[in-house]
C-alpha positions as CSV (number, residue, x, y, z in Angstrom):
1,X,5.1,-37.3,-16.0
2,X,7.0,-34.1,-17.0
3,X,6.0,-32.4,-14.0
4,X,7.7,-36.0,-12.6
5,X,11.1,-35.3,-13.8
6,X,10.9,-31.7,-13.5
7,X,10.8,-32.3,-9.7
8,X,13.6,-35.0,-9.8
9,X,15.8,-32.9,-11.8
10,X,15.6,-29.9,-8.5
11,X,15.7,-32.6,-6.0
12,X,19.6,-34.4,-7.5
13,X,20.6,-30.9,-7.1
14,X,19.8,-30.9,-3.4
15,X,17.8,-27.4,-4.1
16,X,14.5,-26.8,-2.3
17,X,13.0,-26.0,-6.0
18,X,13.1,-23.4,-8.9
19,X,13.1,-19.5,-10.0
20,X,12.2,-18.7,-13.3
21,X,13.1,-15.7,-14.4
22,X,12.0,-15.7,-18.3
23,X,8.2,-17.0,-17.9
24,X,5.2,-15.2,-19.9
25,X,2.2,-13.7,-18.6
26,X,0.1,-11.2,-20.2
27,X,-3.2,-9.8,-20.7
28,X,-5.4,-12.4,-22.6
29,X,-5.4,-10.3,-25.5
30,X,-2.1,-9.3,-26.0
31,X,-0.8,-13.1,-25.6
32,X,-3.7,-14.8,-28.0
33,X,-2.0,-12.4,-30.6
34,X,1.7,-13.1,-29.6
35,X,1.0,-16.9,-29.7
36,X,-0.7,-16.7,-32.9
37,X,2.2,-14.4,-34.8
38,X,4.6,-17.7,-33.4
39,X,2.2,-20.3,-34.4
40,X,1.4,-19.0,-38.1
41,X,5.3,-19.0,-38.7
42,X,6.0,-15.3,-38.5
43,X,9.4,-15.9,-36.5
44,X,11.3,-15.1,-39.8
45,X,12.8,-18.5,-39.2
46,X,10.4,-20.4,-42.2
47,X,8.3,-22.8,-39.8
48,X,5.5,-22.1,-37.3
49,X,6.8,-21.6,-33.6
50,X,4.6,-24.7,-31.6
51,X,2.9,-23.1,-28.4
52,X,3.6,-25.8,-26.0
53,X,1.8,-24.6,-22.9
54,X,-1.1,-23.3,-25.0
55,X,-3.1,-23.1,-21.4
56,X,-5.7,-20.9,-19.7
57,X,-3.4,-18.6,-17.0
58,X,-4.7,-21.0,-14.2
59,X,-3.6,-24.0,-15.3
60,X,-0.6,-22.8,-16.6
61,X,0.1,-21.4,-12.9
62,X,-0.6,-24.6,-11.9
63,X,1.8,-26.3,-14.2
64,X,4.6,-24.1,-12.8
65,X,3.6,-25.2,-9.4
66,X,3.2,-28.6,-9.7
67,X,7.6,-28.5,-11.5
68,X,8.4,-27.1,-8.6
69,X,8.9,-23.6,-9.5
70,X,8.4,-21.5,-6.3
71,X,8.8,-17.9,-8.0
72,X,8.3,-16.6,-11.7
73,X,8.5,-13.9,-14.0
74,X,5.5,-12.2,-15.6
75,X,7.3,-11.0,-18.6
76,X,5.7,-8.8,-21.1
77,X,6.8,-5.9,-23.4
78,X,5.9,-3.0,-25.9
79,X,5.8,-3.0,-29.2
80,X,4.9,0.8,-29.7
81,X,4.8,4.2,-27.5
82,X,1.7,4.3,-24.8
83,X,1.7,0.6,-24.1
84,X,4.0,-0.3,-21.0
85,X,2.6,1.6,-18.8
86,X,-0.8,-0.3,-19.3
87,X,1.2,-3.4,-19.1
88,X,2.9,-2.8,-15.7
89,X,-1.1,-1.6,-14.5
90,X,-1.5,-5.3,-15.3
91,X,1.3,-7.0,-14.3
92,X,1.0,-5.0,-11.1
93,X,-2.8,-6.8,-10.5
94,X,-1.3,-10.3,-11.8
95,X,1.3,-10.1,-8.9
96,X,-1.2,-9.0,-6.1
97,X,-3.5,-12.1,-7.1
98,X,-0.3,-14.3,-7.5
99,X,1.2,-15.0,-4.6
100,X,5.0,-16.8,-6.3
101,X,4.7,-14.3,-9.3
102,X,7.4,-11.9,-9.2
103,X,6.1,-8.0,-9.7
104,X,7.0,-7.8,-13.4
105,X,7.5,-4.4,-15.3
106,X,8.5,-3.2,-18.8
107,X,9.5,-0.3,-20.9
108,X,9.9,1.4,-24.2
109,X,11.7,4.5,-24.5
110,X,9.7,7.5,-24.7
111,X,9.6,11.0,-22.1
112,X,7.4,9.4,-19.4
113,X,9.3,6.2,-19.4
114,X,11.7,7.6,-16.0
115,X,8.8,8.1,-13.9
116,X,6.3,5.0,-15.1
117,X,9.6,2.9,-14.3
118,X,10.3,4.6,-11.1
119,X,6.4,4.0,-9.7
120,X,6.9,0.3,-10.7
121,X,10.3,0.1,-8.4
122,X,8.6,2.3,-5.7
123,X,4.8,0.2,-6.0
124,X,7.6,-3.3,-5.7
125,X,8.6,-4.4,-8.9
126,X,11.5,-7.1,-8.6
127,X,12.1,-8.0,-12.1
128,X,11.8,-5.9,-15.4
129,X,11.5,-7.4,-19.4
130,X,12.8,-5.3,-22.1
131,X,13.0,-6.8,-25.7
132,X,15.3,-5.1,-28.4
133,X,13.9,-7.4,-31.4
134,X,10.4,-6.8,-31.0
135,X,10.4,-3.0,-29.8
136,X,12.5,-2.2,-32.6
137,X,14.4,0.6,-30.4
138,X,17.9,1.5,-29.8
139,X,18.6,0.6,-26.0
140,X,21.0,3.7,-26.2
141,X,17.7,5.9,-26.5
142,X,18.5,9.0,-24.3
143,X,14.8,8.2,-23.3
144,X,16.1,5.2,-21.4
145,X,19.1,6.5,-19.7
146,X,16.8,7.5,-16.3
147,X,14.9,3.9,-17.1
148,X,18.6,1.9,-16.8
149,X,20.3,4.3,-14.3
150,X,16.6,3.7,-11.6
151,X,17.1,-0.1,-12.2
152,X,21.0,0.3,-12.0
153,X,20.3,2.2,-8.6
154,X,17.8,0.1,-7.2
155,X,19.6,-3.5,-8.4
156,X,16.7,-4.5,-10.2
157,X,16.9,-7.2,-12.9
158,X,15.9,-6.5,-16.4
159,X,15.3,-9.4,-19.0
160,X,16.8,-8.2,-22.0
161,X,16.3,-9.8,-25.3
162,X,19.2,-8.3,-27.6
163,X,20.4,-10.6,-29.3
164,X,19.6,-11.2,-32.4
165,X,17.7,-14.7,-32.5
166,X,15.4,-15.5,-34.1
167,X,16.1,-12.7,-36.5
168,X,18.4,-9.7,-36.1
169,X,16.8,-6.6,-35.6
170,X,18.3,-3.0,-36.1
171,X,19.9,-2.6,-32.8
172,X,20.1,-6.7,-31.6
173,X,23.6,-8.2,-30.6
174,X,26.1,-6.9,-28.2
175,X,27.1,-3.9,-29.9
176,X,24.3,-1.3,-28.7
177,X,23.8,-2.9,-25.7
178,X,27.7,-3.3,-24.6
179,X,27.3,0.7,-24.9
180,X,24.7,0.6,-22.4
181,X,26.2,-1.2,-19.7
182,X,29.5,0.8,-20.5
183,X,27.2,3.9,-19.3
184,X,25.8,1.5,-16.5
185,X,28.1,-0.9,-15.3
186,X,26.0,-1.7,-12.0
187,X,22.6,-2.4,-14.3
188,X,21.8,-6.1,-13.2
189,X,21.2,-7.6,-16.8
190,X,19.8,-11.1,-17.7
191,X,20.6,-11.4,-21.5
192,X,17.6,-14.3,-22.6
193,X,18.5,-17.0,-24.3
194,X,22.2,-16.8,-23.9
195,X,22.2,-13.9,-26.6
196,X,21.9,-16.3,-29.3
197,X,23.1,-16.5,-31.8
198,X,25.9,-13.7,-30.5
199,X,26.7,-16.4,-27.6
200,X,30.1,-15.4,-27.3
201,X,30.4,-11.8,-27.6
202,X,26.9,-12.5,-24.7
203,X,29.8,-15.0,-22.4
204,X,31.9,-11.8,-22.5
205,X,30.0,-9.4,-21.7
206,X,28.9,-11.6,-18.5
207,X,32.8,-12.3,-17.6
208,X,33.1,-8.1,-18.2
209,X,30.3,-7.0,-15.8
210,X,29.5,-8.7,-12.7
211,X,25.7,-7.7,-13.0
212,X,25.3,-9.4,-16.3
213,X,23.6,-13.3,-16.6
214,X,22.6,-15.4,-18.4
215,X,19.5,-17.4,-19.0
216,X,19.2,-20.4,-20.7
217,X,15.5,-20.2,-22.0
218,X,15.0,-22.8,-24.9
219,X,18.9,-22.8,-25.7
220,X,20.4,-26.0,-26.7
221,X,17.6,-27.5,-27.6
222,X,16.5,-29.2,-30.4
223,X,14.6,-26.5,-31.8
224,X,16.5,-23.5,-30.8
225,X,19.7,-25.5,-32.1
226,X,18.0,-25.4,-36.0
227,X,17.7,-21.7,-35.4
228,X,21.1,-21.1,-34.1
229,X,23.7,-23.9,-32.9
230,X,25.0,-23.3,-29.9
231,X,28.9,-23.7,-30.8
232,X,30.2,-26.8,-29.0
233,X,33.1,-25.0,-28.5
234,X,31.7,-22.6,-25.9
235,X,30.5,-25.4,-23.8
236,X,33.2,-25.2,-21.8
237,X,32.2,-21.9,-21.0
């Protein structure tokens, strides 16, 4: 039935089907304890984070196939030094046995984070994920300026999570990253889930710099609204 409406969603559109960008696939160990830090309520929002598609990696491929969704992300991310690379080892295998998942890559700034990004572009990674919150690292890092000048270079999209939903961290909202793209104004940026809860300084930034979008993971919707309301002012927008 969802997959059902999925599909007729797409089709009223007139569009041959979807791309989704901000989709998570990780090592099985890595993602049992991400799903377990939502689900025992460690969000920092005061209630336990419901896994939804709480599904082996086929089926959950499946699922994605049977909505429609013809290409996808296989986001992951770092929470300490020495990790991304092992991550993009992965994500590199994920997309060779994956035919619609997008080569996915991450960082975290440290020295060897210009080459290990580099080999990802050169090996054919399309799509990057970079998250603020949980790294806990300024994205202003001189470690990072080769990372965001390669994917500037090469127009390659990163999936940033900066703002500062579900709970700010020291460098979330637009202030350190507006400083980045000042530095990189051609750095193709997808700010996830419409920056919230910074979702207008996020609509600037996105008027400012033709390579910044958007995505509208889990926004405006019931759950995400009790977190932070999208204003209905920006609607508009």
């Amino acid at each position: 039935q969802e997959a059902s409406a999925v599909t007729a969603f797409w089709q009223d559109l007139g569009l041959p089907g979807l791309i989704d960008v901000h989709t998570h696939f990780m090592p099985p160990n890595v993602l049992t304890k991400v799903w377990a830090f939502f689900e025992r309520g460690h969000g920092g929002f005061g209630q336990a984070w419901p896994i939804v598609y709480r599904l082996p990696e086929e089926d959950r491929i499946a699922l994605l196939r049977a909505f429609g969704v013809r290409r996808f992300g296989a986001l992951s991310y770092p929470h300490k030094p020495g990790m991304a690379a092992w991550l993009n080892e992965w994500a590199a295998d994920f997309a060779a046995r994956t035919a619609d998942a997008l080569h996915s890559a991450t960082f975290f700034p440290e020295p060897e984070a210009g080459r290990y990004v580099a080999d990802a572009i050169d090996a054919g990674a399309r799509l990057f994920k970079a998250h603020v919150q949980v790294g806990g690292y300024d994205p202003r890092d001189a470690m990072l300026d080769p990372v965001w000048a390669a994917l500037a270079d090469a127009g390659v999209p990163a999936v940033v999570h900066c703002g500062s939903g579900p709970t700010p961290g020291a460098f979330t909202g637009p202030g350190p990253i507006s400083a980045v793209l000042a530095r990189h104004p051609r750095l193709v940026m997808i700010v996830a889930h419409l920056g919230a809860p910074e979702y207008g300084d996020f609509l600037d930034l996105a008027e400012q710099y033709p390579g910044v979008f958007l995505d509208t993971t889990m926004a405006c919707t019931d759950f995400m609204n009790q977190i932070a309301p999208f204003p209905p002012a920006l609607v508009p927008r």
